[in-house]
Structures are given as C-alpha cells and as structure tokens.
Phi, psi and omega in degrees: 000309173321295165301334157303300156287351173269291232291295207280336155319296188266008115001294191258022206260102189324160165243155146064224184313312179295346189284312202268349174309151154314136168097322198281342180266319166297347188271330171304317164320279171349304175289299191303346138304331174279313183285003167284324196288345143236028198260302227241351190257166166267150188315301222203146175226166180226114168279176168250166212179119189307147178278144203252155189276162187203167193204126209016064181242101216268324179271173177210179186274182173271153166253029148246171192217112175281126170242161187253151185314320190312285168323289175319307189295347205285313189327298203303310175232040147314304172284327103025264204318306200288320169320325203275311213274304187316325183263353154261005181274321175310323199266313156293358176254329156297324181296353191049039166291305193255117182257156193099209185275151184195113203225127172212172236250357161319110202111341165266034206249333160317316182300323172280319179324297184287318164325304176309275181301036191226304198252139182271139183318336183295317178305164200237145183208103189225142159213213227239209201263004197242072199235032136283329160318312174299322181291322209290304198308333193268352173141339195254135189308158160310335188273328156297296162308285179305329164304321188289355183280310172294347185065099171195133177318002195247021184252157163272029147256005180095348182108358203246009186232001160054200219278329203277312222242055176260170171198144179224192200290109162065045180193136182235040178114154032036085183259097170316339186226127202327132189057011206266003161279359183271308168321332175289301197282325163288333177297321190298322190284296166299337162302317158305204265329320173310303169299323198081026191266139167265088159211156200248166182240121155279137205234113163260166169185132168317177174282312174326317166252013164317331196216045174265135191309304154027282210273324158263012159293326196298314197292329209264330172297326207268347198257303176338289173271028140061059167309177177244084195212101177297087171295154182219083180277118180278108171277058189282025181049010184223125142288071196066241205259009192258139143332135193287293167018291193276339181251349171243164158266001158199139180240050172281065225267334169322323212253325178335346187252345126101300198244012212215130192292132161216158215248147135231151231195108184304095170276006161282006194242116171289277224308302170328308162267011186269319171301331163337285209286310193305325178307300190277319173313325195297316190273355150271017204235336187262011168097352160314346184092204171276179214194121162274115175221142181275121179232103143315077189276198191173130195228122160329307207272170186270160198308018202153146188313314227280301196295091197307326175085019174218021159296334172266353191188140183259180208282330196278329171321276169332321184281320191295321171307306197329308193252014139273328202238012186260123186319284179339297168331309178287311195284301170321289180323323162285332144276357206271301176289355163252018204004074177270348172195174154234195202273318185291355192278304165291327196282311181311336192264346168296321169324307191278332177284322177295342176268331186286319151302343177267328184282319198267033148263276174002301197261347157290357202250339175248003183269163207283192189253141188304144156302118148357289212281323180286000191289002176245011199267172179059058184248343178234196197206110189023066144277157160307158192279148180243166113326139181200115199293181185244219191285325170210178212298308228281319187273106205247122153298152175235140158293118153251136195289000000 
C-alpha cells in the first residue's frame, strides 16, 4: 500500500514551472492523505480498559473494549466539540456577554460521551447545574446552548433558563439545586416502569451532593420498587471547594447505595465508561432494579466562573491531569496508535470544530434578547393561555403553553 502512495505521490508530484508555485507539494500531501483515509486504516481495534471496582455483583463490565473507526471519530469530535464549546463560554463570560451562575464541564467529556453512547435516545437523562455538555449529547446544537448562555431567543430554552436550566427531547435538566434531581430522576424511572417501556433513567450527581439525605431516601424508594434507574455520582473529587477527602467519611461512593448493586469506573477513559454504562443499563432494562456507579473524573475549570479554582488544589495538580489523564488525549493516542486515524485527520476535524464554535458564538452574541411580554410564557406544556402576575400586583402577564 505504502509503495502504491509513493508510486501516486510522484504521479501527482508538479513537473517544470507548477512545481515551485505555493502550495503545490501540499495539495500533493493532501491527496496522499486523502487516499490513505480510505486505503490504509483499520476498520475496528480492541482496547484494554482499567478494571471497574464493583459492589454486590457477581459480573463485573468487560475490560476490553472494540471500538470502530467510526466510532472513535464521532467519539473525538463530540469531545472536541463539548471542549471547545466550554471554552468559549469561559471567554464570554469574563467578557460579561454571559452573566449568572455558569458551571462548565472541561475534563469530564469522557463521561457524557461514553454514557450516550451506551444508553438509546429513547432513554431519559437528568443532572445537575453543570449540564452543558449532557445538552449538547441529547441533541441540541452548539448554537442553541450558546444562545441560551447569552439569554437570546435563538437558546434553547428561549433566553429564560441560562446555563442551569437547558432541556431537550428526554432530558430534563439542568437542576439548580444541588441533589434535588435525583428523586426527580427515580420519578422519570417509574413512570417507565409504569408504562411498561423498555427504557431506563439516567440520575447524575456530584460528589458534592453524595450526602444529601435526599439522595438516599431516593436509593431506598428506587430499591424497593426495583425502578430501571442509573445513579450516576460525577466524582470530580472537589465539592465547589472542599475536597471529597474532607466532606465524606467514605468516598466510596459506589457502595453508597448500601442494598443497591454498584460500579466504580475510570471517567477519564470513553470507552471505560461506555462498557460500564452498557453493563448497568443491560441490568436495569432486565428488571433488576436500580444500579449506582461511581465515575472518576476531573474538571479543569473552578466549581463555577466565581471559583478561580486554585485556591483549594494547586495548578501542578491540574497540569499533571492534563498530561496523564486527559480524555481527548487518551482517545487520540489510541486512535493515532492503532490506526485508526491519522494525526492530520484529526487536525482537520479540530479545523472544523473551531470554525462550527466561532459561527454559534456569532450568532449568540447577535441574536436578539426575548421581549418583555414572553417572559411568562412556556410555564405549562399546551396549556390554556393564563394571567401570571409580574414584578408587582398591578403587572400581569399572559402564559401561553
């Protein structure tokens, strides 16, 4: 094959005057990169994966993993993308374009990712305020989610739900207040069960809210009636600023469900969690009840804009994830060494993720801001239109569903 591209190399290689023009030995590359990406990769590779910790269980997920060429790129520039997207939100919000509460998910993009690609679209999915990512995975464009960050009628809540409050087709949130989605997420799980659809609820939550009472009154209603329901704790080892260390007496968070079977799970790895997730989904969809898992994470940025994030953990702390653990890395490396892609393959689709983030910044940033008068409006779902007072008795709105 190699001798075939040198062979098509000096083929396409200019003669006489065309040689010395700009460019012309790059358009020759070009081509020869282009007949490799489809000549020269392999189909389909088998990883090894850290062995997941496991708590009354007898099976555990597998620790290899196939993933398909297909697959790794769509992975690669999901993660891209949610990387991409987090950090221009970071650049508008110090620009004070985006204002409020603002929690964003870099370094943790192995989670949504491998979790997606696990669970069928038909499935239900609620988390907590640091929920862009989760938005992007379910369906709703970069263009949306960034309007909604900026409050312009072109977010996908309309401007009125900001960075806590996105929702799509079988995602419910974006919960502002810490743990109060998981009891929510055993409600979503029993309405499947009611019904009788074979679909499951994924319930995320920090470490942070790991020891909200809440949260186990949920596990012990959710064990009882043997909901189809994925606790999911994002362990990203800092609660806003306190250390899991200093807020739990055990950060065993897997086991936390005490009667209720659980996983712990390397989340810096997509595959690691997609075999996870595939694992726990297959056993709550076979009537087993609910399934806890723990995912080791790590979030670059501080619990929030407010949070600089290096008062509590220092910058060599950070740079060493950077450069041992970081999901993007790790997936490149892995497609790169297995050929499965090549490094120029990949630079193009980073070309591509930055220009599709430079366009849906543009258009949050122009599109108008909602009108006064909708502000009361989407309070029901095809309700009749109501009254809904306003800042005071005199000012009244009307809700349209």
């Amino acid at each position: 094959m190699r001798k075939m591209l040198a062979a098509l190399s000096r083929l396409l290689l200019p003669k006489g005057p065309a040689a010395h023009k700009p460019g012309a030995v790059t358009e020759v590359a070009r081509v020869v990169v282009a007949s490799r990406n489809y000549a020269d990769f392999a189909t389909e590779a088998t990883f090894d994966v850290k062995k997941h910790d496991i708590h009354r269980l007898e099976e555990s997920p597998s620790t290899t993993a196939v993933m398909t060429r297909e697959e790794g790129l769509q992975y690669y520039k999901t993660m891209q993308t949610i990387r991409r997207m987090e950090l221009k939100a970071d650049q508008l919000y110090k620009q004070k374009i985006i204002r409020g509460f603002c929690h964003l998910y870099d370094g943790q993009e192995a989670c949504c990712v491998g979790l997606e690609a696990a669970i069928n679209p038909t499935d239900h999915l609620i988390t907590a305020y640091r929920a862009h990512a989760f938005t992007y995975t379910r369906g709703i464009s970069v263009r949306e989610i960034l309007a909604e960050l900026t409050g312009r009628i072109g977010g996908c809540a309309k401007g009125k739900g900001g960075s806590m409050h996105m929702y799509a087709k079988n995602f419910y949130g974006g919960n502002g207040i810490v743990g109060a989605q998981v009891p929510l997420g055993a409600g979503i799980a029993l309405a499947c069960k009611y019904f009788g659809k074979d679909e499951i609820c994924v319930t995320l939550y920090g470490d942070g809210a790991a020891n909200q009472g809440q949260i186990f009154e949920t596990f012990n209603m959710a064990a009882l009636w043997k909901l189809p329901c994925i606790f999911i704790c994002e362990n990203n080892r800092y609660g806003m600023g306190t250390s899991v260390e200093r807020a739990a007496a055990s950060t065993d968070y897997y086991k936390r469900g005490d009667f209720i079977p659980g996983l712990r799970v390397d989340g810096m790895d997509v595959l690691a969690v997609r075999e996870a997730a595939k694992f726990a989904a297959n056993h709550c969809r076979s009537g087993k009840g609910p399934i806890v898992m723990e995912l080791q994470t790590y979030r670059y940025h501080g619990h929030s804009m407010s949070d600089p994030g290096v008062s509590y953990r220092t910058r060599e702390e950070i740079q060493e994830v950077r450069s041992k653990s970081d999901p993007i890395t790790l997936l490149k490396d892995r497609m790169v060494n297995n050929n499965l892609a090549s490094v120029e393959e990949l630079k193009e689709i980073d070309v591509e993720v930055r220009k599709e983030i430079e366009d849906a910044a543009q258009f949050a940033t122009t599109d108008p801001e909602p009108p006064l008068e909708d502000l009361g409006n989407h309070i029901y779902y095809k309700e009749p239109p109501f009254e809904v007072r306003g800042p005071n008795q005199w000012i009244r709105y009307k809700s349209v569903g």
